[in-house]
C-alpha positions as CSV (number, residue, x, y, z in Angstrom):
1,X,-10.6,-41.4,-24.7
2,X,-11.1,-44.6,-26.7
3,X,-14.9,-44.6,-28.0
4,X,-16.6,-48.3,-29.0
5,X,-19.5,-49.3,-30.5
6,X,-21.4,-52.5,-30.7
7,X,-22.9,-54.0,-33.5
8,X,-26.4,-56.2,-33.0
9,X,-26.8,-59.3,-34.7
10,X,-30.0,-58.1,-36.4
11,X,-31.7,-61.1,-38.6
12,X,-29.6,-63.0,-36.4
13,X,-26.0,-62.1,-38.2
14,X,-23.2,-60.3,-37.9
15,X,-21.9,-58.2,-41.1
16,X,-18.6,-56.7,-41.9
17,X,-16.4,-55.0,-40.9
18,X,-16.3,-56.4,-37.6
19,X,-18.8,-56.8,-34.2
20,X,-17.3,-53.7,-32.7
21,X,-15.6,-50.6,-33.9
22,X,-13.0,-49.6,-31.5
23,X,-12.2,-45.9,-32.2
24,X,-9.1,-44.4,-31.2
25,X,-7.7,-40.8,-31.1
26,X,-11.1,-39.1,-31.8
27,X,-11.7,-35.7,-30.5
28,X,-15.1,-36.5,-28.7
29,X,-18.1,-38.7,-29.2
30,X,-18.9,-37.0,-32.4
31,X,-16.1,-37.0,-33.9
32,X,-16.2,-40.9,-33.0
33,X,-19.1,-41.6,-34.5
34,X,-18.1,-40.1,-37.4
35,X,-14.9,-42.1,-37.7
36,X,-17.0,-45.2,-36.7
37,X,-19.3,-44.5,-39.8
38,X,-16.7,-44.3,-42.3
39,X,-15.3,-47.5,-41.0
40,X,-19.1,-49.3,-41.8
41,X,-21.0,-48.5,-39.1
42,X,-24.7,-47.0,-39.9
43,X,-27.4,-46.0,-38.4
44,X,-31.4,-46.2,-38.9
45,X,-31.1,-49.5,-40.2
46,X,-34.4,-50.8,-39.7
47,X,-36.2,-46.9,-41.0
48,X,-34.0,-47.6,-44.2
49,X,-35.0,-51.5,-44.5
50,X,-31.8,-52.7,-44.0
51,X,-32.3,-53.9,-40.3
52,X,-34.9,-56.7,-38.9
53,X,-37.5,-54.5,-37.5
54,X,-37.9,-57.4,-34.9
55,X,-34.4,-57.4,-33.5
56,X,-33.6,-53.5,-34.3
57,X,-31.1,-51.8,-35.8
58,X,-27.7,-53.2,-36.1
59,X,-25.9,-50.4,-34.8
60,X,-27.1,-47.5,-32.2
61,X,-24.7,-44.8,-32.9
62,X,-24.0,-44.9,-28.7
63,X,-20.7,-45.2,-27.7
64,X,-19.0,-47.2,-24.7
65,X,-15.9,-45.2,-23.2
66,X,-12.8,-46.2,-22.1
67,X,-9.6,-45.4,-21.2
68,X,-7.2,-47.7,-23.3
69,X,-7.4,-50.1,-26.2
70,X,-6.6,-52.7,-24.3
71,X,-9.7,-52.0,-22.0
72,X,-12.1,-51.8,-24.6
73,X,-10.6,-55.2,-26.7
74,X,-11.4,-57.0,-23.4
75,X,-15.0,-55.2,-22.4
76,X,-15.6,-56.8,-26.4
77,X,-14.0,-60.0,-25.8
78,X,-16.2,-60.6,-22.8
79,X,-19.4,-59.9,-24.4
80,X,-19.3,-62.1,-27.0
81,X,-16.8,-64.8,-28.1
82,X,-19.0,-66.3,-30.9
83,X,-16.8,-67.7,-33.5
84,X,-17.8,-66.7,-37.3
85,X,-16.5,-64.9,-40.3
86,X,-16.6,-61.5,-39.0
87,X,-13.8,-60.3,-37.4
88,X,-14.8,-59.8,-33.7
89,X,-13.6,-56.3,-33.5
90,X,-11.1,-53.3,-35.3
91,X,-9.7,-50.8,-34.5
92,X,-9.4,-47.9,-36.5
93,X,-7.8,-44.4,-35.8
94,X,-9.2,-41.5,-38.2
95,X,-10.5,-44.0,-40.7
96,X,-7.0,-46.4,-40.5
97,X,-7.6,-49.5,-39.6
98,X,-5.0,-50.6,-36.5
99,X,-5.9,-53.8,-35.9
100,X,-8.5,-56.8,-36.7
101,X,-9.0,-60.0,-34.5
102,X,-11.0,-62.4,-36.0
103,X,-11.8,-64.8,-32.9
């Protein structure tokens, strides 16, 4: 199972490492969101002040399932194409990063 999660642009930004953490080879959804963390994903972002309490946190912790890379590159690709300095998604495997596309 591939896991991905989505980063909001809370405060109307992005921040690294990358709009969505693609997670591959995890065990379950725990196990993905723990790989997800280590790669810069957080969570409680607006409790801990870090987050625009207006637009919420930047990340959610809830993960979107799929079957291959491939299909979770494309789901992320569809979403949102905006162009900026944050790469548009990685993926990572057990804290490696596999692969960054900066669109």
């Amino acid at each position: 199972m591939i896991y991905s999660f989505r980063q909001n642009n809370s405060g109307g930004y992005y921040i690294q490492p990358a709009k969505y953490i693609i997670v591959k080879d995890a065990r379950d959804s725990e196990h993905a969101v723990e790989i997800a963390m280590a790669a810069g994903m957080y969570l409680h972002g607006v409790a801990a002040g870090s987050d625009c309490y207006c637009c919420g946190d930047r990340w959610y912790g809830m993960d979107y399932k799929f079957d291959t890379v491939e299909d979770a590159i494309a789901d992320a690709l569809d979403y949102d194409r905006e162009q900026n300095e944050v790469p548009h998604y990685i993926v990572v495997d057990d804290l490696d990063v596999l692969d960054t596309v900066l669109e």
